[in-house]
C-alpha positions in Angstrom: -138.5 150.3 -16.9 -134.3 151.3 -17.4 -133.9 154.5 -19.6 -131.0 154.1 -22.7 -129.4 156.4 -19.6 -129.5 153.8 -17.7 -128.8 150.9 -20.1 -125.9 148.7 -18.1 -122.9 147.7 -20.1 -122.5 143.7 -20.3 -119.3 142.8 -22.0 -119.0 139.2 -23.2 -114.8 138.3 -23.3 -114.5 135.6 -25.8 -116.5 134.2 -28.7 -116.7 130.3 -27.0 -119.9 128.2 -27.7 -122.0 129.7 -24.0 -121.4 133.4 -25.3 -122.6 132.1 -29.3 -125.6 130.2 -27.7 -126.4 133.4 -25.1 -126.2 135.9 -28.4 -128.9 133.5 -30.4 -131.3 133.4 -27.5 -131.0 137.1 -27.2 -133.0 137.6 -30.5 -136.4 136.1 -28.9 -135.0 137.2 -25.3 -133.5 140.2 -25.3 -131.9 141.9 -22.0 -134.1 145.0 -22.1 -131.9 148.1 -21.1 -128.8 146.4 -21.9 -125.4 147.6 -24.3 -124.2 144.2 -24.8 -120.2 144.0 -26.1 -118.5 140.8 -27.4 -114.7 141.1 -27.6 -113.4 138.4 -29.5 -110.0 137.7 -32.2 -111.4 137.1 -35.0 -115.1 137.7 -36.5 -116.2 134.1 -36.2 -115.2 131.3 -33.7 -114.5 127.6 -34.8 -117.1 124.8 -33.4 -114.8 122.7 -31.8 -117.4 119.8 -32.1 -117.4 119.9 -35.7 -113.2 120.2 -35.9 -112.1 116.5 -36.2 -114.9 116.2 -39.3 -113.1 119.5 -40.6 -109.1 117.7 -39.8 -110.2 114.8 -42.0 -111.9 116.9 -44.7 -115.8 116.1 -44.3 -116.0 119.7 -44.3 -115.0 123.3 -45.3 -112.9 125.6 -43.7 -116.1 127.9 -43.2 -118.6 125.2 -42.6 -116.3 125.2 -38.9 -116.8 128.8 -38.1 -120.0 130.3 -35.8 -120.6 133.4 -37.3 -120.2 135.9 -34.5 -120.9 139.3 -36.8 -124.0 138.1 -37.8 -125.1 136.8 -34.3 -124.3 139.9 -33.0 -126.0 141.9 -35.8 -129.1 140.1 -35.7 -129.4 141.3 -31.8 -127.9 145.2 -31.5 -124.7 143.5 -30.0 -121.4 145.2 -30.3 -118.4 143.0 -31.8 -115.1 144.2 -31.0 -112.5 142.0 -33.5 -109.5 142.0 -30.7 -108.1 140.1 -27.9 -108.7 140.7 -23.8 -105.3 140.6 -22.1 -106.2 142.0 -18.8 -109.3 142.8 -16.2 -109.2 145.6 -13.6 -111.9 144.1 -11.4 -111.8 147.4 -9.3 -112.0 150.0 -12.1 -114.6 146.9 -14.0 -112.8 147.2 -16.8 -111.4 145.1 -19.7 -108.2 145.5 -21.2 -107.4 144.9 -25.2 -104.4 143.6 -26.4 -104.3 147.3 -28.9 -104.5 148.8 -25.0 -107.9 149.7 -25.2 -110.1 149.7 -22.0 -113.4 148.5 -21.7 -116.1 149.7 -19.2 -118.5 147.0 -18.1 -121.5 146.5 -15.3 -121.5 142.9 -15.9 -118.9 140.6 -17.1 -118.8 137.0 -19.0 -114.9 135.1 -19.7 -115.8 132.3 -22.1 -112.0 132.3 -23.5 -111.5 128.4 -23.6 -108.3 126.8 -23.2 -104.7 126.2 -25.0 -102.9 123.1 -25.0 -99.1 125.1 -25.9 -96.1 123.7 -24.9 -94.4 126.8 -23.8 -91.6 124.9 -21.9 -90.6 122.8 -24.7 -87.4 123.6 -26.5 -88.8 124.5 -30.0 -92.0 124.2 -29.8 -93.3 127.9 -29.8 -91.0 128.3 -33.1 -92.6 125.0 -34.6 -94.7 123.4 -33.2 -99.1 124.0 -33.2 -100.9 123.9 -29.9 -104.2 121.9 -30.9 -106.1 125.0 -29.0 -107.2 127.7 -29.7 -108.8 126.3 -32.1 -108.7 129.4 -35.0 -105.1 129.3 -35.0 -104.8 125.1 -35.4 -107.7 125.0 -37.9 -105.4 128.0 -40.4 -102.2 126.6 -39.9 -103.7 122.5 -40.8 -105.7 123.8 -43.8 -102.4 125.3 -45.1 -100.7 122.0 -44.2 -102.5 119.5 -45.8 -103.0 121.7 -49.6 -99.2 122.1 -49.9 -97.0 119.4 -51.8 -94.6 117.2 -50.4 -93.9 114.7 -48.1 -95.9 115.1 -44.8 -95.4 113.7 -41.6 -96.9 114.3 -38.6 -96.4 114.0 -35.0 -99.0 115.2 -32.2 -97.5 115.2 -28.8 -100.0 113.8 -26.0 -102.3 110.6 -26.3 -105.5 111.4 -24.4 -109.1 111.3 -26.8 -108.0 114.6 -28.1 -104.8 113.6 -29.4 -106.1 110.3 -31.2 -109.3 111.6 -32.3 -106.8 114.4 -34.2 -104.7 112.0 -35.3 -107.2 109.5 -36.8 -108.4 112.7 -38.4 -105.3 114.0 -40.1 -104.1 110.5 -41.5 -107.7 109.9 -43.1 -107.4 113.2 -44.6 -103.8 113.3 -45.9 -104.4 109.5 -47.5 -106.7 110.5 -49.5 -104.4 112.2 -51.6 -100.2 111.8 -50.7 -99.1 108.1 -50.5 -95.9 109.8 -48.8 -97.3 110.1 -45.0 -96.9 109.5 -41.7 -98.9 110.1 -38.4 -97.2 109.7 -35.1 -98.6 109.7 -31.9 -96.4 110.2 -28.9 -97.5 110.1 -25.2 -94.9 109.8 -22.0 -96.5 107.0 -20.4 -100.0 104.9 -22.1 -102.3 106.6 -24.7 -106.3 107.1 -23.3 -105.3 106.2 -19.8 -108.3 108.4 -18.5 -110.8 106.3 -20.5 -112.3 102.6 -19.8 -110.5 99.6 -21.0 -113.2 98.8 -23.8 -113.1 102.4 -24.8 -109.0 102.1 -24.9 -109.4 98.9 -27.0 -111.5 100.1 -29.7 -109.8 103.0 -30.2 -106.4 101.5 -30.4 -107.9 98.8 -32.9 -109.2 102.1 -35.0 -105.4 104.0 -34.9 -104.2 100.8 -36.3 -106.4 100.6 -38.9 -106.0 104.5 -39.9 -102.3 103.5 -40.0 -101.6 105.4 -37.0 -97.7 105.0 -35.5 -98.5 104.9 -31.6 -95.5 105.7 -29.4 -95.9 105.0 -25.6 -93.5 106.0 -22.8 -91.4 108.4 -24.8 -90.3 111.7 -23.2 -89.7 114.9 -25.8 -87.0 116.9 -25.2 -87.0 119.3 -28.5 -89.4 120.0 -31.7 -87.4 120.9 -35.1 -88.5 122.1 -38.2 -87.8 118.5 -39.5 -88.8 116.3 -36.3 -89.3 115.2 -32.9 -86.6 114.8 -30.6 -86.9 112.4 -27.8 -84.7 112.4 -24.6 -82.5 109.5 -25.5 -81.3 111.3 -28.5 -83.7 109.1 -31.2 -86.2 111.3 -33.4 -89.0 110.4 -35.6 -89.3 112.7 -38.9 -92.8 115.6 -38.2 -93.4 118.7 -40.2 -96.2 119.4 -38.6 -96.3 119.3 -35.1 -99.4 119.2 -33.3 -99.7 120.2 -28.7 -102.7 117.7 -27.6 -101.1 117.3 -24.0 -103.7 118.8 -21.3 -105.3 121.8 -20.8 -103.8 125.3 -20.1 -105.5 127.9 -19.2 -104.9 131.7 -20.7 -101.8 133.3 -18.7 -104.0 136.5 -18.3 -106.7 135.1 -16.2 -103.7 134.7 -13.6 -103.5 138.1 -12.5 -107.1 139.3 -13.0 -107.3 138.6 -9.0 -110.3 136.4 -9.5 -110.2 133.6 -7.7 -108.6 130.0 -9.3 -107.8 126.5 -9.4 -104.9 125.7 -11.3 -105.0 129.0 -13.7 -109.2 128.5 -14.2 -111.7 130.7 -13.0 -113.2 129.0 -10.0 -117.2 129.7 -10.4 -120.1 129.3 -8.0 -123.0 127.2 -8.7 -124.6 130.3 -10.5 -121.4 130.6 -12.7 -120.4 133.7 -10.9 -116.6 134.0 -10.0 -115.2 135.5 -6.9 -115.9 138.9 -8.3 -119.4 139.8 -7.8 -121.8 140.7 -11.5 -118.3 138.3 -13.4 -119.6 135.5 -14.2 -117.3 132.8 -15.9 -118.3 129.8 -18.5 -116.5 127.0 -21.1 -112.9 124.9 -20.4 -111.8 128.6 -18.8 -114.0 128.0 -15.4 -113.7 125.4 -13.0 -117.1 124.2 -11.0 -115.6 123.5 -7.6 -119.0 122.8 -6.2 -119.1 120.0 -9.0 -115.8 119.3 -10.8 -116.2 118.0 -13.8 -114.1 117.3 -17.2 -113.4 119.9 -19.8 -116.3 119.0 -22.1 -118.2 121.3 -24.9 -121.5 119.7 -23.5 -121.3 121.6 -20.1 -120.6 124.9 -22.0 -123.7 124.6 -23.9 -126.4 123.7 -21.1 -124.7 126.8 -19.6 -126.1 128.9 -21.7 -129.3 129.3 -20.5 -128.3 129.9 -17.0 -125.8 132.2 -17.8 -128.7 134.0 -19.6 -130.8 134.3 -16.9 -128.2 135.2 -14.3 -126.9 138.1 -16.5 -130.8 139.4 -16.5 -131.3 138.5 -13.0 -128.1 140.6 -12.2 -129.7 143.5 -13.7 -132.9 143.5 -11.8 -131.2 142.7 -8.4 -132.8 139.2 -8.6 -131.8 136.2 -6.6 -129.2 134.1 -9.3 -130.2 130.6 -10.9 -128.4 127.5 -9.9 -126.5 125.5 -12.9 -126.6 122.1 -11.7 -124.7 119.8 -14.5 -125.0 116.3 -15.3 -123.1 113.8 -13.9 -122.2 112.2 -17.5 -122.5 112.8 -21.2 -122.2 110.6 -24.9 -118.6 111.1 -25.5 -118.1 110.6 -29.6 -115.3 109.7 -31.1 -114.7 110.0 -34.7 -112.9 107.8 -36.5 -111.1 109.3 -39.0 -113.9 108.8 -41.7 -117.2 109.1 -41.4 -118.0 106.8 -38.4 -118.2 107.7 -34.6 -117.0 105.5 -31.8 -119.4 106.6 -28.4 -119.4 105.9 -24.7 -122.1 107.0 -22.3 -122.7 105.7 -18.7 -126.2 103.8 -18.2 -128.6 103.4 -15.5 -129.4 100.7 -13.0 -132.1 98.9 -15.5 -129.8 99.5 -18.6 -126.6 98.4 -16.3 -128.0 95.1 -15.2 -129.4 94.2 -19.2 -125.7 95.4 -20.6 -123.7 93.8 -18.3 -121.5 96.5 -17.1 -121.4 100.5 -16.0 -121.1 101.4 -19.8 -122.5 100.2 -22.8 -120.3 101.9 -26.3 -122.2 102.0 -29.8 -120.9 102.5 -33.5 -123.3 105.2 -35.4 -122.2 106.3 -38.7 -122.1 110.2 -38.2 
């Protein structure tokens, strides 16, 4: 049995949904003989699954927020409020942004994504990258309670960008007659998604009064509007990024191994660096690439558990082996969901077709 000498130092970087579901087991699992450190900005982390119901108002600013102090609390876990900007995988330490370094043994990065438009003229100034999530969810609460005219634009048409923008014109109708929600997209909105899934979902902007723009190319945000390359603008004081997925610029020069700026992982969630393990939208599963999707993160959680204890008792590593689908939901604005979900062979032959969709009120 490890001594408190002995205890190894496991440092989780980021507060995403794995490392909130790994804290919460720990409390009828704990890793015996382990200091365990979460950095993470901020006290609590948003539930990103929960953010569109908090966009159109079903719910509170704090109803959003996964309550990291007390997780940690409840299980002898150390919080650090602050931001990992760096990882010296020789030294095995973690840099803060406050210039702080951390010593670890074992290391999780469960950082997520961002979806800022660096390269766009204005938009660092004015504009609001849809992730992270902390920073999107302050700014839009502050929106929406202010007076005046409000008119939004969010810049990139994938699910994200029209679930958001069902979302905010639900919310801002219920109270300001003066609105407007635009959303823009270079070439055609939901062109990752099936046809039936496109076709409701376009039937449901319409009805939330959504302004859909296709094949429009932005050249410059304002403070006042969005500026498209042949000189035409549409009005936006609020600005939302909703184009792709961007990994953290840190992660680039950490000297783990990528794919496209994300931490490529084995099938055991373990990076190129041996005892880092890596989890959420920041890894990529090259032995079985699949979309960035909060359901993957979760069913992580349990194997990233038992590889962090199996890494401390020199144990062979368990396999993560995800599913090949998932029920994608879609909300609606109000209180309604619009969901997609692949069926089997039996199902397949009495639907008709690879899919079958369903409405559930949420």
């Amino acid at each position: 049995m490890m001594t408190r000498s002995a205890a190894k130092s496991i440092v989780l970087v980021g507060g995403g949904h794995t490392h909130a579901l790994v804290l919460n087991a720990l409390k009828a699992a704990p890793l015996a003989g382990a200091d365990v450190t979460v950095i993470n900005p901020g006290k609590t982390a948003p539930y990103s699954g929960m953010l569109p119901g908090f966009v159109a108002g079903h719910y509170t600013r704090q109803e959003l927020d996964i309550d990291l102090a007390a997780l940690c609390r409840r299980v002898g876990a150390n919080l650090i409020d602050g931001k990992a900007v760096a990882m010296n995988l020789e030294r095995k330490t973690v840099q803060l942004e406050n210039g702080t370094d951390l010593n670890y043994d074992l290391a999780s990065v469960d950082v997520g994504i961002t979806s800022r438009m660096d390269a766009l003229p204005g938009f660092q100034k004015y504009g609001v990258p849809a992730k992270p999530l902390d920073r999107f969810s302050r700014q839009w609460d502050r929106f929406r309670n202010q007076s005046g005219p409000k008119h939004v634009a969010i810049i990139g048409g994938g699910i994200a960008g029209a679930e958001l923008a069902m979302a905010m014109a639900w919310a801002l109708r219920q109270h300001d007659d003066a609105v407007s929600v635009t959303l823009l997209d270079r070439s055609k909105i939901l062109s990752a998604n099936s046809t039936q899934t496109q076709n409701r979902i376009r039937r449901e902007l319409k009805a939330n009064a959504v302004d859909v723009r296709e094949g429009v190319d932005v050249a410059e945000v304002t403070a006042a509007s969005v500026v498209f390359a042949d000189g035409t603008e549409t009005p936006a004081n609020f600005i939302v990024g909703a184009a792709g997925a961007t990994p953290h610029d840190w992660i680039t020069d950490t000297g783990l191994i990528l794919d496209a700026g994300f931490i490529e992982v084995s099938d055991t969630l373990e990076t190129s660096a041996p005892g880092v393990f890596a989890v959420g939208d920041c890894a990529h599963m090259g032995f079985a690439p699949r979309p960035k999707a909060g359901v993957y993160a979760v069913r992580q959680a349990p194997v990233l558990l038992q590889n962090l204890r199996n890494s401390m008792l020199g144990d062979a590593l368990q396999m993560y082996d995800p599913q090949s689908d998932y029920l994608k939901l879609v909300s609606l604005g109000g209180k309604r969901a619009f969901g997609e979900k692949e069926v089997g062979a039996l199902q397949d032959t009495l639907f008709g077709g690879s899919k079958t969709t369903l409405i559930a009120a949420l």
